[in-house]
N, C-alpha and C positions, 0 to 999 in steps of 0.2 A: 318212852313208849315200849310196850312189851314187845317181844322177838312172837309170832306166830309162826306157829307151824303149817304147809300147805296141804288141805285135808280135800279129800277127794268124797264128793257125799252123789249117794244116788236121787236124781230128781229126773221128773219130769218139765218138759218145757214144750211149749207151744210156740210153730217157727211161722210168721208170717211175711213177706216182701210182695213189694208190688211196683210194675214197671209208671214211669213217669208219665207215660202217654204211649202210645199204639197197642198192640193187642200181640206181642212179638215171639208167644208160647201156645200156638194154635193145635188145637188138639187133630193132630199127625201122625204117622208111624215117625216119622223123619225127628220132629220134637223128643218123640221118647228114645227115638236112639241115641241123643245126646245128652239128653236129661241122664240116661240111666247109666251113658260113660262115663259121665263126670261123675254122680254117685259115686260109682263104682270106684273109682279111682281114691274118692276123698274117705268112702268109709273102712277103710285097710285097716287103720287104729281102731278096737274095742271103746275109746273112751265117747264117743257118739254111736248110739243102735237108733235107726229110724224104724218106728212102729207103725204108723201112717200116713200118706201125705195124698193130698188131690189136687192137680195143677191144672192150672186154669190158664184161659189165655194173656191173661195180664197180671196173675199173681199165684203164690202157689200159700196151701193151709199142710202144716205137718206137723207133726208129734213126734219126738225122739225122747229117749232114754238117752241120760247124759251121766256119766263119774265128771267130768272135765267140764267147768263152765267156760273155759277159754278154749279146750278143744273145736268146744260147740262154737264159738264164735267165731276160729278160724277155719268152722269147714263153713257155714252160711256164708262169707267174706269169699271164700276162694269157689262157691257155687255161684254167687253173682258173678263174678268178674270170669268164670270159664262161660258160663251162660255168654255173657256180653262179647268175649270173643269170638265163640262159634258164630254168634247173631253178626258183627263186623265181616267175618269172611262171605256168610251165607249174602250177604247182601253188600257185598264191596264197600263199606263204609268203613273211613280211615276214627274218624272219632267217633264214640257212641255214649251222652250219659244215659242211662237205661233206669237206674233203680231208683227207687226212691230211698233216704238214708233215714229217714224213721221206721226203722224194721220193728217188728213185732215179735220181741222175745222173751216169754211170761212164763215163770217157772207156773204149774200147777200145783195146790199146798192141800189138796183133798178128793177124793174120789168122784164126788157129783160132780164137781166141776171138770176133772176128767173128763167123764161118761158126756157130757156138755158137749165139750171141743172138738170129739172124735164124732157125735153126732153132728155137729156145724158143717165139720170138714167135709163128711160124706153129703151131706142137703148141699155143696154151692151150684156143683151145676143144676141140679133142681130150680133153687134159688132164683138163676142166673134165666133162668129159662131158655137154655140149653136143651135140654132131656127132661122127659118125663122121671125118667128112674136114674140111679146113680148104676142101673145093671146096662144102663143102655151111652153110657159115656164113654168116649173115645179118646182122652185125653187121658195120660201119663196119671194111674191112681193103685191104689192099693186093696180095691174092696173086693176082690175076688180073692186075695188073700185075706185078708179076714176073715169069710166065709167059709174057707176050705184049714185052713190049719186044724189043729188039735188043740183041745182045751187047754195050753201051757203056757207057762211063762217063755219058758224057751224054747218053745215052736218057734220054728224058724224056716222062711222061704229062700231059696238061692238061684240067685237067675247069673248065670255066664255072661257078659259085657264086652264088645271088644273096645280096647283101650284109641279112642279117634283123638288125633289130635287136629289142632285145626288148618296145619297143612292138607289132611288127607281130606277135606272141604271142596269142594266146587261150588262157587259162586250160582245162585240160581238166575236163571235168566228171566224170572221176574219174582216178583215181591210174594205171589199167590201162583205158583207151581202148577200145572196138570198132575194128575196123580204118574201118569207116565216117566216123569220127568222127575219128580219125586221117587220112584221106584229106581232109576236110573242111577240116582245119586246116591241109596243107598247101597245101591248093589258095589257101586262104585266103592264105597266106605268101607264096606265090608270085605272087599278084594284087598284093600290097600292093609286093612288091620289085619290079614289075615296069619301072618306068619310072625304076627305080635305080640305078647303075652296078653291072658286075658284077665280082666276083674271082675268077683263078685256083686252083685250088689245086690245086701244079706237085709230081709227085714224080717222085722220079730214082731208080731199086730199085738201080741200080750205080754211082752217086756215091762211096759208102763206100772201095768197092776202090781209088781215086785215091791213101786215105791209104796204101797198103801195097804203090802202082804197081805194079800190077796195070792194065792198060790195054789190052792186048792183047784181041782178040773171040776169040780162042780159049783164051784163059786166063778172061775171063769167064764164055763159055760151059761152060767145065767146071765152075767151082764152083757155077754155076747146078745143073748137074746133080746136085751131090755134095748140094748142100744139098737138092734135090727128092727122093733117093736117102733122106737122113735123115729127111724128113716123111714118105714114102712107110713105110719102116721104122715108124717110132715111132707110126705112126697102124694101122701091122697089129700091133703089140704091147698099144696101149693103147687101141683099138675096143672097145668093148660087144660083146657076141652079138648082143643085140637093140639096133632101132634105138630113140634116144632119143626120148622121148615127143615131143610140136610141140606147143608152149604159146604163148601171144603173152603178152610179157613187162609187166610194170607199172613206172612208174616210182616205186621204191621210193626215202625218204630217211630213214624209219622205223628204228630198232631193230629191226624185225623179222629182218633179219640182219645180223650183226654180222661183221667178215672175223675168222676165226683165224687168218692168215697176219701178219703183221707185217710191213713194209718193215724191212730191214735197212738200214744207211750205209753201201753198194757205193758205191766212186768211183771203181772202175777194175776191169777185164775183164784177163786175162792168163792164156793159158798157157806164159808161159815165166816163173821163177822170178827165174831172171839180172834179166828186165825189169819182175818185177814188182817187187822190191827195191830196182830204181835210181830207177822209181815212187816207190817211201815214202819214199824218201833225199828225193828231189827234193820230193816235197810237205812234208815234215815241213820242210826249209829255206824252203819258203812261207810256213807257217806261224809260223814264227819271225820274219820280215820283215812279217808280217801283225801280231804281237802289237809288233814293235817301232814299227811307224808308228805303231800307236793310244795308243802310248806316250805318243810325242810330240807327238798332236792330243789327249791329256790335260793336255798343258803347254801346248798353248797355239797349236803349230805350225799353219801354214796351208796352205803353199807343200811340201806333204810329197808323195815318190815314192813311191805306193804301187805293189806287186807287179802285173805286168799280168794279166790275168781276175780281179781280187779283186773284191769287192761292197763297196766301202766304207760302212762303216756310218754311222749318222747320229752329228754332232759330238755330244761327252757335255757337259753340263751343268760350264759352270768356276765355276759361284761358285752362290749360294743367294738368291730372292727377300727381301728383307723386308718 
């Protein structure tokens, strides 16, 4: 087998997870301060730029700019599992499984289908029937930057984080908080981080369009439009009459609701056929170079080229204890 070299390609990806059962990401000031610490902490490395995301209460929809496919993979991995610890202290539970493990991570391989997913993301609470508008969601999202940046690739929003860990946490004295009491904890949080260092957390809404060189501020600016054009649409098609009830949400881990949606194995966005084909060709040849290396770290091999973005898995067992 030939020796590869590990190349670093610009893509877009499509991040989606979704909790097992309860509703455990209720749209909070409390939720975004931890959402946006953890960001903050995990995007320090350039090789992941998040360009959108909308988080929901039991899943969240995001678009990053990736050099690193295994960077990408190990910040999704260490957001679930900070996510799941914050959630264990906030509500004293010693074990938690939370996620579901068929995550949703599809490179994008052309601009419609782009323009698609960033549309999707902004309709869920719509969708959801939540909000009338995605200008009126209270939940941990991105469309206000959107809206306000400058035509560019590397328009860039920077919001200051303070770094919580989840000592500086106070258990809530119930599942579904007063907002008082809520208010309480955070002020609390933010006393404790105060003399902490703090983190960015940098998103770039028109990073994406670099993979499909798209650079121009007037080609920006229009898809900006085209996409505002389709939320604008699909939020007057799929509005209630009446407005949605206004409930402050609980942080549920409970059976109490259970998702009927299931994550599908999406690993790729595409509306052209030609490109999604050349897609499966190309994967299914990874996969083949994937099953042949493990081949050979079954005999024994050490010094083996694996495929570049592969997750190598842990050595298997050569021989049996006595």
């Amino acid at each position: 087998m030939r020796k590869r070299r590990m190349l670093k390609s610009k893509k877009m990806y499509d991040l989606c997870f979704r909790s097992l059962q309860g509703l455990p990401l209720p749209a909070r000031a409390l939720t975004t301060l931890l959402i946006e610490s953890i960001m903050g902490r995990l995007l320090r490395s350039e090789d992941v730029i998040v360009c959108s995301y909308v988080w929901m209460s039991n899943h969240v929809h995001m678009q990053v700019f990736s050099l690193d496919c295994k960077a990408l993979i190990h910040f999704h991995g260490r957001l679930k599992k900070s996510l799941t610890d914050f959630l264990k202290r906030l509500l004293t539970i010693s074990r938690l499984h939370l996620w579901d493990d068929d995550t949703t991570l599809g490179a994008v391989l052309d601009l419609e289908a782009a323009i698609e997913r960033v549309v999707y993301t902004y309709l869920n609470p719509v969708r959801a029937g939540i909000v009338r508008s995605i200008d009126d969601y209270k939940g941990c999202n991105t469309w206000k930057e959107f809206l306000s940046v400058p035509p560019d690739v590397n328009a860039v929003v920077e919001k200051e984080v303070p770094w919580v860990l989840a000592t500086d946490i106070e258990p809530l004295s119930h599942d579904n908080p007063s907002l008082s009491e809520e208010r309480s904890l955070i002020d609390l949080i933010q006393e404790r981080t105060s003399s902490r260092v703090t983190h960015t957390v940098r998103i770039m809404p028109f990073k994406w369009l670099q993979v499909f060189n798209v650079i121009a501020p007037s080609q920006i600016e229009e898809i900006r439009k085209r996409i505002i054009t389709r939320v604008r649409e699909e939020e007057s098609r799929l509005s209630p009459k009446k407005d949605p009830p206004r409930r402050i949400e609980g942080f549920v881990v409970t059976d109490v609701y259970v998702p009927r949606k299931k994550e599908s194995r999406v690993f790729m966005y595409c509306s052209c056929k030609e490109r999604r084909l050349a897609f499966l060709n190309e994967y299914r040849r990874f996969i083949r170079e994937c099953i042949e290396c493990y081949q050979l770290m079954k005999r024994g091999a050490t010094d083996i080229p694996w495929p570049p973005a592969c997750c190598r898995p842990p050595t298997p067992h050569l021989c049996n204890a006595i």
